[in-house]
OpenMM code with the backbone's topology and positions (N, CA, C; nanometers):
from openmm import Vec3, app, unit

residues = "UNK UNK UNK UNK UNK UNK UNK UNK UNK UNK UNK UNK UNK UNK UNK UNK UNK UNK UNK UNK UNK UNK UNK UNK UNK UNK UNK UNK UNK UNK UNK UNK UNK UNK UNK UNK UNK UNK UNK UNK UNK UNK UNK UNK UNK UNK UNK UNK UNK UNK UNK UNK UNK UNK UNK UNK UNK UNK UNK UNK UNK UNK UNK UNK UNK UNK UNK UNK UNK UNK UNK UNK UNK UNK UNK UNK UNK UNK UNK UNK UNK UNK UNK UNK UNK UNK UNK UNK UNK UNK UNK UNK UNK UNK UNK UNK UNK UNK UNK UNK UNK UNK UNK UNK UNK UNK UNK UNK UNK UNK UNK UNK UNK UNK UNK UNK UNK UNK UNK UNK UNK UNK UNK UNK UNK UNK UNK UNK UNK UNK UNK UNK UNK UNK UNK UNK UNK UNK UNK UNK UNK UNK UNK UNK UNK UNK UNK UNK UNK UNK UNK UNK UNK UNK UNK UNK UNK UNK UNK UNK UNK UNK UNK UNK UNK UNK UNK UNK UNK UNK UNK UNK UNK UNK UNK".split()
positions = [
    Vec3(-10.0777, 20.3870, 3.7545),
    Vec3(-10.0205, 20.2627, 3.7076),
    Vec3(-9.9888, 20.1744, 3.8288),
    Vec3(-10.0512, 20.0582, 3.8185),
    Vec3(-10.0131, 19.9294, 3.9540),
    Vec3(-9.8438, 19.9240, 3.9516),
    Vec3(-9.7949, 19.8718, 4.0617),
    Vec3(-9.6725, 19.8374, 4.0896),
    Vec3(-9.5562, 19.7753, 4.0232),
    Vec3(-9.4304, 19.8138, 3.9523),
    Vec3(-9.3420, 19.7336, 3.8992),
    Vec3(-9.2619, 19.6536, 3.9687),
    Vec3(-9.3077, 19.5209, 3.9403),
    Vec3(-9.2001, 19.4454, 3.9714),
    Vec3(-9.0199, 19.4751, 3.8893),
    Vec3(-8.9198, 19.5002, 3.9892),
    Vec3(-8.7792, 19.5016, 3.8940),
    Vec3(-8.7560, 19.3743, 3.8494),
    Vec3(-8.7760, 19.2861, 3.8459),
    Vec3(-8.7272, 19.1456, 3.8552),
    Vec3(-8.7759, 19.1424, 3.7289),
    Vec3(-8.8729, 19.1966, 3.6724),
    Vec3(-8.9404, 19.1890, 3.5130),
    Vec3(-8.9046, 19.2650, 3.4080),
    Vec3(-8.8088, 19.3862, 3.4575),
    Vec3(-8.7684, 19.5003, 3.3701),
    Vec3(-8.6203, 19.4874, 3.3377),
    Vec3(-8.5630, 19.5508, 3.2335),
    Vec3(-8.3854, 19.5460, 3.1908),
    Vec3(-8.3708, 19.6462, 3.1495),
    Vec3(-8.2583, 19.6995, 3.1752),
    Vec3(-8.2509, 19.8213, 3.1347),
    Vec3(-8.1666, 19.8541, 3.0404),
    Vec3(-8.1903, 19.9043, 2.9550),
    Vec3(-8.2020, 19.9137, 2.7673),
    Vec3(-8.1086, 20.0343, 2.7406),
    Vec3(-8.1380, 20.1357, 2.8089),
    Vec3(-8.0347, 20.2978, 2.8280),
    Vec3(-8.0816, 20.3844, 2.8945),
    Vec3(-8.0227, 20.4844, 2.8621),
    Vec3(-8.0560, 20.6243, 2.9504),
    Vec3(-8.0485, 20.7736, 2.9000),
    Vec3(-8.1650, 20.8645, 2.8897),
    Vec3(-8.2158, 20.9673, 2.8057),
    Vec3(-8.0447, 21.0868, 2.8641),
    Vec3(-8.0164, 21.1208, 2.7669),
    Vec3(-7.9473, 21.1993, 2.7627),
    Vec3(-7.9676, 21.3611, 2.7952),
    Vec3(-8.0449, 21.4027, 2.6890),
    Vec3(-8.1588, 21.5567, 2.7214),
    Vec3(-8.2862, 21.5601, 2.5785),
    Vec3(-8.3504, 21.6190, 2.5941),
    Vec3(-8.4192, 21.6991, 2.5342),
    Vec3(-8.3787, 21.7118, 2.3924),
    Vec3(-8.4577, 21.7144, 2.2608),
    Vec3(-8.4165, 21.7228, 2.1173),
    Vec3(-8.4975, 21.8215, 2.0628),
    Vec3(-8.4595, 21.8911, 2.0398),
    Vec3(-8.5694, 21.9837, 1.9423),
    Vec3(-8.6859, 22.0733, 2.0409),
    Vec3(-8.8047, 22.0868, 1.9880),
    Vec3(-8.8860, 22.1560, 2.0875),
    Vec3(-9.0195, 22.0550, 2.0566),
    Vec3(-9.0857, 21.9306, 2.0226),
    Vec3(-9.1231, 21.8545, 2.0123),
    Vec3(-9.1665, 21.7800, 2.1018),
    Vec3(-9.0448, 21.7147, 2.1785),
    Vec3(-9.0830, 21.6088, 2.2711),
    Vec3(-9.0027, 21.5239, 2.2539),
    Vec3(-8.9248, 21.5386, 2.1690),
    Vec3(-8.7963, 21.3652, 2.1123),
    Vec3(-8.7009, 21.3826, 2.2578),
    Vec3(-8.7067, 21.2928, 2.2695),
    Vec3(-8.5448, 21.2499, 2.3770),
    Vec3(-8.4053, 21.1703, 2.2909),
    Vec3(-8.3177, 21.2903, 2.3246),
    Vec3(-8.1974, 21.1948, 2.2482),
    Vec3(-8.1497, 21.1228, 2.3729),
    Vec3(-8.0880, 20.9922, 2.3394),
    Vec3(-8.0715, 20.8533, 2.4159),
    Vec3(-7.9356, 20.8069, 2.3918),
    Vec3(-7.9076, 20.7423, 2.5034),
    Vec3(-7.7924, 20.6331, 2.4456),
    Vec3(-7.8800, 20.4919, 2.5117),
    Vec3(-7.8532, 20.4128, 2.3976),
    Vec3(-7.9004, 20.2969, 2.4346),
    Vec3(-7.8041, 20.1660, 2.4538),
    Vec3(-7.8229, 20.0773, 2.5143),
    Vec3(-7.7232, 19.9383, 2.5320),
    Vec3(-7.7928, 19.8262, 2.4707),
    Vec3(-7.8867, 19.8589, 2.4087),
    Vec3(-7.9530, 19.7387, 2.3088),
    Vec3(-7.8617, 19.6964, 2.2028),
    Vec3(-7.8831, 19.5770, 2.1488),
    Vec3(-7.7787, 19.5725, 2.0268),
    Vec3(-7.8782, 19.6041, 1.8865),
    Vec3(-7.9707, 19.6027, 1.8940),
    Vec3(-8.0329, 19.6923, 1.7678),
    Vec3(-8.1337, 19.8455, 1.8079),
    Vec3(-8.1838, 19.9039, 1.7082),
    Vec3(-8.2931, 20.0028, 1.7972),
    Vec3(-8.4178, 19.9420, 1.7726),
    Vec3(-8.4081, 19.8564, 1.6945),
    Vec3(-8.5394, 19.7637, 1.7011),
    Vec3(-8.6063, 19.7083, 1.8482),
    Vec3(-8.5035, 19.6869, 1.9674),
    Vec3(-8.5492, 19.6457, 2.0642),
    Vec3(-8.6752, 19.7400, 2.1276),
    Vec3(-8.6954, 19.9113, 2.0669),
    Vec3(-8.7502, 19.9568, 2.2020),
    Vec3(-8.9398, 19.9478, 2.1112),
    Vec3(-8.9345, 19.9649, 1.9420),
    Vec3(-9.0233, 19.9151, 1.9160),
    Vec3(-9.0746, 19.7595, 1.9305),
    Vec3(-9.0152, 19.6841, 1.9214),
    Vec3(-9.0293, 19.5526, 1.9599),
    Vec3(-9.1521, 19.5714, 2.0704),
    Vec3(-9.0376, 19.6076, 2.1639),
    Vec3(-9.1242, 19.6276, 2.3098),
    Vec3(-9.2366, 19.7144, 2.3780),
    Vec3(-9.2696, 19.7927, 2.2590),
    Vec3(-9.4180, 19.8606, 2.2674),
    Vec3(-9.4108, 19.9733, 2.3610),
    Vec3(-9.3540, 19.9417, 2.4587),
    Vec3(-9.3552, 20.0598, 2.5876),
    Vec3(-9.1896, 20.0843, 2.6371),
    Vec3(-9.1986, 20.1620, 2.6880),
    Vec3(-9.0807, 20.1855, 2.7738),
    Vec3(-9.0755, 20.2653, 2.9233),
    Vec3(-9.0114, 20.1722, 3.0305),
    Vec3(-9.0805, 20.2619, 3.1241),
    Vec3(-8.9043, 20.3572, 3.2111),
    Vec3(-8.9368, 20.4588, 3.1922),
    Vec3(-8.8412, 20.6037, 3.2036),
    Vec3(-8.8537, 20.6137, 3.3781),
    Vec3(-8.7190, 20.5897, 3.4299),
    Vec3(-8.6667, 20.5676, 3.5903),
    Vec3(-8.6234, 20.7097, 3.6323),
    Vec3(-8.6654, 20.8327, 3.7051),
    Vec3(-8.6082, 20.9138, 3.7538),
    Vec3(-8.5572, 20.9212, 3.8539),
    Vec3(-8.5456, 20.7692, 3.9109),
    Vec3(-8.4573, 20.7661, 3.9925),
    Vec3(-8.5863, 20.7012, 4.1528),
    Vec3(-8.5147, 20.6789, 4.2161),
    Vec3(-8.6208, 20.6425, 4.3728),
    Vec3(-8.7343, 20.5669, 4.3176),
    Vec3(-8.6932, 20.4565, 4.2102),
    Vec3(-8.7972, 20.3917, 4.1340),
    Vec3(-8.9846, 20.4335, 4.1113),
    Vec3(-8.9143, 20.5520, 4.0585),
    Vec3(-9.0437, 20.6446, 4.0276),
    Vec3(-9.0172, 20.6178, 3.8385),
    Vec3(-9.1059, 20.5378, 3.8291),
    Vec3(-9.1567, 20.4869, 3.6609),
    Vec3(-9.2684, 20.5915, 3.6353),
    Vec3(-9.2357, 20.5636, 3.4906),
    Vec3(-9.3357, 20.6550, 3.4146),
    Vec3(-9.3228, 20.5408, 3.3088),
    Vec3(-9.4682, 20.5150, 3.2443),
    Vec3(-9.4661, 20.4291, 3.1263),
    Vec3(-9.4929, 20.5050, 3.0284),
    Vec3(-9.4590, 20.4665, 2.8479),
    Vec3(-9.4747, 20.5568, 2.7766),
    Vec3(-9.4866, 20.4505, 2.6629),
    Vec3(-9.5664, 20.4561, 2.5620),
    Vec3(-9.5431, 20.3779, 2.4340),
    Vec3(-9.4731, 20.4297, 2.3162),
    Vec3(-9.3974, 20.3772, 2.2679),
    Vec3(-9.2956, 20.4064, 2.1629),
    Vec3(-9.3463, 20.4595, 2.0429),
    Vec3(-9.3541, 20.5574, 1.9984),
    Vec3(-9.3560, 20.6025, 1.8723),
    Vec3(-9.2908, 20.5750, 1.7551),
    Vec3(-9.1775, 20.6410, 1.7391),
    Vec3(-9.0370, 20.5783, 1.7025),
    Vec3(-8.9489, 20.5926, 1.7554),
    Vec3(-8.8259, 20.5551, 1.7182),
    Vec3(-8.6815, 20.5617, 1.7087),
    Vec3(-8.6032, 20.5843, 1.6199),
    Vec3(-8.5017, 20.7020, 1.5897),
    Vec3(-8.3698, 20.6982, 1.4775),
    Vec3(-8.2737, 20.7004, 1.5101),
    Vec3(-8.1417, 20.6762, 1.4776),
    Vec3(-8.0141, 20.7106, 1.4677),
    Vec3(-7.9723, 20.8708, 1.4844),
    Vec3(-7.9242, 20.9223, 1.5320),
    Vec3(-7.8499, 21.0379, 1.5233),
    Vec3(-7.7493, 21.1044, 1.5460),
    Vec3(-7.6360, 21.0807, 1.5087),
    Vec3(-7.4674, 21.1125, 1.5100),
    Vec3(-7.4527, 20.9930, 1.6221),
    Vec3(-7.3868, 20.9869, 1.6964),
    Vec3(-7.3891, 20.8867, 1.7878),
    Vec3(-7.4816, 20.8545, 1.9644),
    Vec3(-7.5600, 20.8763, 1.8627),
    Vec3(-7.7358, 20.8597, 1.9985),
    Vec3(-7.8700, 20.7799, 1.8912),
    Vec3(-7.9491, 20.8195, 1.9288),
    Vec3(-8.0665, 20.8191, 1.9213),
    Vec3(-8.1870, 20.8760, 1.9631),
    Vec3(-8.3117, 20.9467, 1.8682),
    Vec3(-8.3734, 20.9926, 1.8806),
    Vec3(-8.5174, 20.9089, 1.8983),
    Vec3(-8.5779, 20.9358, 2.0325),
    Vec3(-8.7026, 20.8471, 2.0730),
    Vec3(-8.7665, 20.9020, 2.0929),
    Vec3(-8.9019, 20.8949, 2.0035),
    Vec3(-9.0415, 20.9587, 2.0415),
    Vec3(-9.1326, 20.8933, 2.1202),
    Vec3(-9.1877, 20.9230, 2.2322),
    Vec3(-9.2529, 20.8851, 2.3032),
    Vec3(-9.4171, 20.9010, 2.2696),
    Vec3(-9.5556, 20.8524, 2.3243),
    Vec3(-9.6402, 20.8853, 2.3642),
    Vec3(-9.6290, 20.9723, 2.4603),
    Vec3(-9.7282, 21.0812, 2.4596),
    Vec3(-9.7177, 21.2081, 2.5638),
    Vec3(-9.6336, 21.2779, 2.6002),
    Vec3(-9.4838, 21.3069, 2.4570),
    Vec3(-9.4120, 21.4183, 2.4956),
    Vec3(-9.4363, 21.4451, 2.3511),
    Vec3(-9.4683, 21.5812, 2.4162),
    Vec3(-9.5085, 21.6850, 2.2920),
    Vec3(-9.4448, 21.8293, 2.2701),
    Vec3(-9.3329, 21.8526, 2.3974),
    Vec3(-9.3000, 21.9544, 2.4167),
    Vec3(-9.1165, 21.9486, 2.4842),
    Vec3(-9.0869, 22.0601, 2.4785),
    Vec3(-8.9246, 22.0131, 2.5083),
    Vec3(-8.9509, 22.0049, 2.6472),
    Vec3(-9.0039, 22.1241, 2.7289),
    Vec3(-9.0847, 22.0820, 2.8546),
    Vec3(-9.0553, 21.9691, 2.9173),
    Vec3(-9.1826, 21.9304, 2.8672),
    Vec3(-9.2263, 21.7430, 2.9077),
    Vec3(-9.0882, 21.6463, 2.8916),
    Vec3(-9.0276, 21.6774, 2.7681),
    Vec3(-8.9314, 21.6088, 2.7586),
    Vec3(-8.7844, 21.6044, 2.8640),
    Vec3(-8.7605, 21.7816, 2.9137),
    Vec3(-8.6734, 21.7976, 2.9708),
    Vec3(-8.6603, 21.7283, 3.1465),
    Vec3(-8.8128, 21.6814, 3.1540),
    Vec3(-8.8036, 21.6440, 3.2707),
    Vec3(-8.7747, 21.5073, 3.2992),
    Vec3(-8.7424, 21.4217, 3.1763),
    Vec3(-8.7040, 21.2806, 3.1611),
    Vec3(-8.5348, 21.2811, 3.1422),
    Vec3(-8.4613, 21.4194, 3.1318),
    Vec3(-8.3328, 21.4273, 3.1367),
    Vec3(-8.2698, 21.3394, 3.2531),
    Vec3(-8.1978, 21.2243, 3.2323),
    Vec3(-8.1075, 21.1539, 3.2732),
    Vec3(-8.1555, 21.0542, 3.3307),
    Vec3(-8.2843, 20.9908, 3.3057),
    Vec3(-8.3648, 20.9211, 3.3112),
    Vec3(-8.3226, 20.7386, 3.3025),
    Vec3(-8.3054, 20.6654, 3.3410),
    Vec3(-8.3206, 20.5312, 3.2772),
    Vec3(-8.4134, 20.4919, 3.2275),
    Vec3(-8.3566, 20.4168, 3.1044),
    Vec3(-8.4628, 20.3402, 3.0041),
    Vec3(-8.4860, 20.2017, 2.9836),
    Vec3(-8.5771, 20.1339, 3.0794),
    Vec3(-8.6304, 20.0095, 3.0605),
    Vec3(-8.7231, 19.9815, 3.0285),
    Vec3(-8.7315, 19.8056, 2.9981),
    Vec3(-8.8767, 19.7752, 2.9248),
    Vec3(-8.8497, 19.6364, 2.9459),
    Vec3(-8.9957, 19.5521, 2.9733),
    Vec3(-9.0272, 19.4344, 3.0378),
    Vec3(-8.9212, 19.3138, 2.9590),
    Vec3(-8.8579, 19.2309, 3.0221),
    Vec3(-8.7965, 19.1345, 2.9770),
    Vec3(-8.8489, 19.0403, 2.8945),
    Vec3(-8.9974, 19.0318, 2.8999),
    Vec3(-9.0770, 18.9288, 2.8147),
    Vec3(-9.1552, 18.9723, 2.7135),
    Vec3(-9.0552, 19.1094, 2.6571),
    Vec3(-9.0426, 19.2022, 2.5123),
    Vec3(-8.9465, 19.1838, 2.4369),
    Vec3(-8.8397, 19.1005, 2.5268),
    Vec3(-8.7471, 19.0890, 2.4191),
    Vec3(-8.7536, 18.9694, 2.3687),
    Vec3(-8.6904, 18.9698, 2.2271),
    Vec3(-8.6975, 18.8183, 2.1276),
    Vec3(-8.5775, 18.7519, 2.0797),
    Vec3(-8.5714, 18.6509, 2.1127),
    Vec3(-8.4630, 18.5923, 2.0354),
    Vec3(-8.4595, 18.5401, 1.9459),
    Vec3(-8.3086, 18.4927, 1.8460),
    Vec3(-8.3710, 18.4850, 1.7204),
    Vec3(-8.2895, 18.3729, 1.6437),
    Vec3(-8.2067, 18.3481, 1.8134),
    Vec3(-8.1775, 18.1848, 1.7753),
    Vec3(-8.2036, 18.0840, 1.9374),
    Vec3(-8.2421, 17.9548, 1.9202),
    Vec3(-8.2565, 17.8759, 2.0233),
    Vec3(-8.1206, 17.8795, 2.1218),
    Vec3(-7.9992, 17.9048, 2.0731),
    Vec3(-7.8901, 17.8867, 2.1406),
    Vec3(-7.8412, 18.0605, 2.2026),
    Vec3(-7.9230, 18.1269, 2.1596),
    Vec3(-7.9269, 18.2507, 2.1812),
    Vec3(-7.9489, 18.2976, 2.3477),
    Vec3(-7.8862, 18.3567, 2.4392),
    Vec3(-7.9476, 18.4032, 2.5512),
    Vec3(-7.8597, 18.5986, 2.5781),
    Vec3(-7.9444, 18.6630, 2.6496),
    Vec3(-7.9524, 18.7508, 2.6796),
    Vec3(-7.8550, 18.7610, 2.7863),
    Vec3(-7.7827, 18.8315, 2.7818),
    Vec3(-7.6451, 18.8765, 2.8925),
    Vec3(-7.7440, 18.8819, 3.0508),
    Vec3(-7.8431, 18.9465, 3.1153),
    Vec3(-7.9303, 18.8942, 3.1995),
    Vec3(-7.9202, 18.8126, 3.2388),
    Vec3(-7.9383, 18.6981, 3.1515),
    Vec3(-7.9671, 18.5410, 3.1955),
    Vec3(-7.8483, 18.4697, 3.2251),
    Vec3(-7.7419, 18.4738, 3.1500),
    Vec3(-7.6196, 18.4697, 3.2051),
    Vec3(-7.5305, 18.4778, 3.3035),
    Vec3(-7.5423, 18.6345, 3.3627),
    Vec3(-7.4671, 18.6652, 3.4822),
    Vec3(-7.4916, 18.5868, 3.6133),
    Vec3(-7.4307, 18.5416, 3.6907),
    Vec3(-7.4255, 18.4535, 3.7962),
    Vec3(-7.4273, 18.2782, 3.7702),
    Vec3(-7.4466, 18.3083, 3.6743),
    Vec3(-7.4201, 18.1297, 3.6536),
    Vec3(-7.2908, 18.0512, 3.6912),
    Vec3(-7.2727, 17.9372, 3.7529),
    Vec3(-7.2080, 17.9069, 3.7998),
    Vec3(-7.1758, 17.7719, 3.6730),
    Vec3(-6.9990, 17.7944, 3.6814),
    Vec3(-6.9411, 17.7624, 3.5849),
    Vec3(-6.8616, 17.6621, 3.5742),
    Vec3(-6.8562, 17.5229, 3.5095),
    Vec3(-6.8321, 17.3926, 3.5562),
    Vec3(-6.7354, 17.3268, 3.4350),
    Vec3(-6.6285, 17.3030, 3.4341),
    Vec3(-6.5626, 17.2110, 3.3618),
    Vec3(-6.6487, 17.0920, 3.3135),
    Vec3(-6.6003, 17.0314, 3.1679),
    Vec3(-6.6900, 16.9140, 3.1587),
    Vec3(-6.6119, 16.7733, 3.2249),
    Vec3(-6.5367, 16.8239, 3.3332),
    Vec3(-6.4849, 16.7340, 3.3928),
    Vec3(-6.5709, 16.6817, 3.5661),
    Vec3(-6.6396, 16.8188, 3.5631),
    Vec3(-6.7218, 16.8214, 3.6669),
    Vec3(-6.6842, 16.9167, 3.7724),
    Vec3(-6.5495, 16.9602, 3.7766),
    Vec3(-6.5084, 17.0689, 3.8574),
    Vec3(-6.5170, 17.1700, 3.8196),
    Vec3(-6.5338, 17.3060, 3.9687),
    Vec3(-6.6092, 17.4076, 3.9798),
    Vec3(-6.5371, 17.4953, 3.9316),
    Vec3(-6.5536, 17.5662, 3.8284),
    Vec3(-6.4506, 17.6888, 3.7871),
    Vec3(-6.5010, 17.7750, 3.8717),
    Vec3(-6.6105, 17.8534, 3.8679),
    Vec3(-6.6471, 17.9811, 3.9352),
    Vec3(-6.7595, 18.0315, 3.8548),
    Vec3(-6.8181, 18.1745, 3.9172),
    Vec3(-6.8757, 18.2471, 3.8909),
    Vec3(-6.9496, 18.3233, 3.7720),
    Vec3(-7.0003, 18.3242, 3.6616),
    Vec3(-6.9679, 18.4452, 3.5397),
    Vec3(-7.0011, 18.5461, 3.5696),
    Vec3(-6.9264, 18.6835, 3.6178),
    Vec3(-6.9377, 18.7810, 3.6765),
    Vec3(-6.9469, 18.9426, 3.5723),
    Vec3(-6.9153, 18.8830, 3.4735),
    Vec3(-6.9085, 18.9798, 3.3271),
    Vec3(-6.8605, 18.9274, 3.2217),
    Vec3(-6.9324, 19.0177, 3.1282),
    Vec3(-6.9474, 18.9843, 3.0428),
    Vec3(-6.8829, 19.1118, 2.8815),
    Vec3(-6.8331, 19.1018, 2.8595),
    Vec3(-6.7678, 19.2187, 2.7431),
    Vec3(-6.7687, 19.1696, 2.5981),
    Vec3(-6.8022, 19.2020, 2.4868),
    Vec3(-6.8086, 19.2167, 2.3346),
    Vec3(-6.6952, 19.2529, 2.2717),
    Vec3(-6.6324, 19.1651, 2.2104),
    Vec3(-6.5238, 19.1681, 2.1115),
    Vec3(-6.5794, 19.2006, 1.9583),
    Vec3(-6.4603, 19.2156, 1.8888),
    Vec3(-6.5245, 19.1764, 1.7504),
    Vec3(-6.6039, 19.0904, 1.6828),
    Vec3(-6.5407, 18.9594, 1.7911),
    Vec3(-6.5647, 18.8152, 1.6244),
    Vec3(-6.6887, 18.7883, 1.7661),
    Vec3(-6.6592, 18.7337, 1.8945),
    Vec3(-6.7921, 18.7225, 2.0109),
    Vec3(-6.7341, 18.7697, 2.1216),
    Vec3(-6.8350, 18.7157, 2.2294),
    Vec3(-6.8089, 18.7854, 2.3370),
    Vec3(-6.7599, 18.7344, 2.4291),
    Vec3(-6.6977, 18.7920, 2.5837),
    Vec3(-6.5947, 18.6867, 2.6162),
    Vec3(-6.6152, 18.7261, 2.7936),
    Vec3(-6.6523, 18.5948, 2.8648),
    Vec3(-6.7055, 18.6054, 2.9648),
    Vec3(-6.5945, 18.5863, 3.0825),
    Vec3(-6.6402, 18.6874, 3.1965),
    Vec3(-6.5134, 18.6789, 3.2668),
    Vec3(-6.5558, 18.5987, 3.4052),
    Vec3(-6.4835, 18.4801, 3.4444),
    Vec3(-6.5176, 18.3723, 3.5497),
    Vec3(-6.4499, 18.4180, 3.6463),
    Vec3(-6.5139, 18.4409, 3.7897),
    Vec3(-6.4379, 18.4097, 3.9135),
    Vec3(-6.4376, 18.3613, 4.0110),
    Vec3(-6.3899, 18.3562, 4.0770),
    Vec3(-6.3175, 18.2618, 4.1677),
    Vec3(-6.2428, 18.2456, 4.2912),
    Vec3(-6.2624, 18.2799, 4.3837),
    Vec3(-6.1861, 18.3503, 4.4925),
    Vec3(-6.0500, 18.4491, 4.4585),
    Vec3(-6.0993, 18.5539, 4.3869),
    Vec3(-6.0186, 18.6282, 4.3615),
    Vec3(-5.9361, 18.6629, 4.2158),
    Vec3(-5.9526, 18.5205, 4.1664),
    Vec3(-5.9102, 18.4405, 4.0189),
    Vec3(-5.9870, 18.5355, 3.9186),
    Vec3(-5.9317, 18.5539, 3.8028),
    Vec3(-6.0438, 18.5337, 3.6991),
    Vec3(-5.9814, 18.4796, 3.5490),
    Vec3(-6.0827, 18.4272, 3.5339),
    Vec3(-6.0849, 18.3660, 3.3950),
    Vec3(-6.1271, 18.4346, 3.2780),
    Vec3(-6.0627, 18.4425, 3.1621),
    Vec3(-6.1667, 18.5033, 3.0377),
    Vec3(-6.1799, 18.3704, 2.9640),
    Vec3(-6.3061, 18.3521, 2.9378),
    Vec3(-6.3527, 18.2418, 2.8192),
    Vec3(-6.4384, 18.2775, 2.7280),
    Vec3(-6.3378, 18.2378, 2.6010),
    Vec3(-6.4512, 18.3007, 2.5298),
    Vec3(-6.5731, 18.2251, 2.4281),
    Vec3(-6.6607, 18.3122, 2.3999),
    Vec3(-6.8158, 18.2618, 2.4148),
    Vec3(-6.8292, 18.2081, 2.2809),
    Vec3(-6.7517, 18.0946, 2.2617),
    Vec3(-6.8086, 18.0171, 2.1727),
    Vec3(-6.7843, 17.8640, 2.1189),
    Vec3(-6.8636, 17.8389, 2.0739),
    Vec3(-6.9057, 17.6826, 2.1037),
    Vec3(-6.7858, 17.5779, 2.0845),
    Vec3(-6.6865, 17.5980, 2.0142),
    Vec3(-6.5921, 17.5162, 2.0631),
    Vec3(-6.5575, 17.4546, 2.2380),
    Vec3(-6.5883, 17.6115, 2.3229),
    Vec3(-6.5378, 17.5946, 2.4371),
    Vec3(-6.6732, 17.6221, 2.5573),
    Vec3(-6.8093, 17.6747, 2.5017),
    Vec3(-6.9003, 17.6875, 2.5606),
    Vec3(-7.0087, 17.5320, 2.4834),
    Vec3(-6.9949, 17.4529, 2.5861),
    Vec3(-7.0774, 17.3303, 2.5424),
    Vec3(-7.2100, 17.3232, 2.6197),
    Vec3(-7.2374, 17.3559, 2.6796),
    Vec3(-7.3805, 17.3698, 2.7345),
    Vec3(-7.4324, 17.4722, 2.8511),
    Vec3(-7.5042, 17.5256, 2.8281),
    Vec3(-7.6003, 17.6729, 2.9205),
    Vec3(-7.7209, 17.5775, 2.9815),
    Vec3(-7.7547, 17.6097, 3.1167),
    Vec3(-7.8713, 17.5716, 3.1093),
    Vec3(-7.9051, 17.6923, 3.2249),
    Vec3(-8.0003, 17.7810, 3.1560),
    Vec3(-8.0667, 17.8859, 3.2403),
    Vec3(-8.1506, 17.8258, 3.3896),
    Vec3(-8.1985, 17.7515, 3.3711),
    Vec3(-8.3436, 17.6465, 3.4808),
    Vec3(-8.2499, 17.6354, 3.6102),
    Vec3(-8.0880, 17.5646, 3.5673),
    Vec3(-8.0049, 17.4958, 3.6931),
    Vec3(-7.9071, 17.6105, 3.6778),
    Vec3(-7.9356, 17.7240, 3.6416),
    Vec3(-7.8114, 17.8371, 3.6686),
    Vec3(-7.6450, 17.7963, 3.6502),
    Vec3(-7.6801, 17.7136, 3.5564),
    Vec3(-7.5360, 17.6250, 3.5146),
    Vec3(-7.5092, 17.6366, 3.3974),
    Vec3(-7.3553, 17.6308, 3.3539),
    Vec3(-7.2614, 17.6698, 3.2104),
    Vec3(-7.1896, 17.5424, 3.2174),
    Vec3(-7.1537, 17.4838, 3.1221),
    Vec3(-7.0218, 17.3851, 3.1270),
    Vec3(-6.9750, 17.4596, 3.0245),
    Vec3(-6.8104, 17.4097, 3.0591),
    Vec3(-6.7553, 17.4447, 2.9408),
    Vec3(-6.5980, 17.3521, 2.8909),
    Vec3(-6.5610, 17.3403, 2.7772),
    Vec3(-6.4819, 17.2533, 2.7477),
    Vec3(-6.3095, 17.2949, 2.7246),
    Vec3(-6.2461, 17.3619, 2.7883),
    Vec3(-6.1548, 17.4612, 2.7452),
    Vec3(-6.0272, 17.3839, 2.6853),
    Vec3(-5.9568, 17.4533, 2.5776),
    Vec3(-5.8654, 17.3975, 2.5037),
    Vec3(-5.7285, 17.4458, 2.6381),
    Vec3(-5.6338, 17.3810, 2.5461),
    Vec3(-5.4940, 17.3771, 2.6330),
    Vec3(-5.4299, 17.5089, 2.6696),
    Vec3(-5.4254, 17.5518, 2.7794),
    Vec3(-5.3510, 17.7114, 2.7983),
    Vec3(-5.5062, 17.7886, 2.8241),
    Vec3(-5.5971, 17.7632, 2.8248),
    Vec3(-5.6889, 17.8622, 2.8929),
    Vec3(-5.7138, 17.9219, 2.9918),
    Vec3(-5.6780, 17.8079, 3.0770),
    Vec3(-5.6912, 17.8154, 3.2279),
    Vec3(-5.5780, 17.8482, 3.3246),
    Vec3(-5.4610, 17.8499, 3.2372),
    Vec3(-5.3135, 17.8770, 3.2996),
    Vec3(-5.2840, 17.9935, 3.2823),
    Vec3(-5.2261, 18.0716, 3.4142),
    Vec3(-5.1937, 18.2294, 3.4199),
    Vec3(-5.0471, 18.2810, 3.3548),
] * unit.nanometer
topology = app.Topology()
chain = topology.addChain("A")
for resn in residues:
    res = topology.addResidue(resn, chain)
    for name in ("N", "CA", "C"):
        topology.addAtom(name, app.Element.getBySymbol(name[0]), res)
């Protein structure tokens, strides 16, 4: 297999051990559906010292709190056991979105974060999932901000200029 660029890959989860005597790998994944790893046709399995192995997806299920992933070319617990603790990525231009205002936590991180007044808040350095959305944490020489991710107070993303504005109500910004 020619050379992976990282700059093209995300990483989705990481194989836990061996399932059965088959070839299944049980997984934990950081996707928000398991639809992502069929989506994406392949998946390529990191043992580390960026030694990839590509594999095409068979399926995927649910199982107590994991998931079970069948690969192309594991047929045996064997084969499988040697993907134990493995990372699980797959090309970024596999994943789909499924609204225009929609972006991928990826695309997000490092954006630099701007009042719609024009001054520089800071950084978006993380990012964490609540119940109702998700709520991004800004910093700042040391500062941080939580704002959270939604459109009342997030008024414009633009991925191209690595720029966020945002509109914050009264008491957001005060410690």
């Amino acid at each position: 297999m020619g050379k992976i660029d990282l700059k093209d890959l995300i990483l989705v989860g990481h194989v836990i051990c061996p399932h059965g005597l088959t070839g299944l790998l049980r997984i934990v994944s950081y996707a928000q559906s398991k639809e992502t790893f069929p989506q994406a046709g392949s998946v390529f399995l990191n043992k580390g010292q960026n030694e990839f192995y590509e594999r095409k997806v068979v399926s995927i299920r649910a199982h107590r709190s994991a998931y079970l992933l069948r690969l192309s070319g594991l047929n045996s617990v064997d084969q499988a056991e040697f993907f134990r603790g493995a990372e699980i990525l797959i090309r970024k231009g596999s994943l789909v979105k499924r609204d225009e205002d929609e972006f991928f936590w990826y695309e997000l991180l490092g954006l630099d974060v701007y009042l719609t007044t024009g001054q520089y808040l800071g950084v978006l350095k993380e990012i964490f999932p609540t119940g109702s959305n998700d709520v991004y944490v800004v910093e700042n020489q040391g500062r941080e901000f939580l704002i959270p991710a939604i459109h009342q107070i997030v008024k414009e993303i633009n991925i191209p200029q690595k720029k966020m504005v945002i509109s914050p109500v009264a008491g957001l910004l005060d410690l």
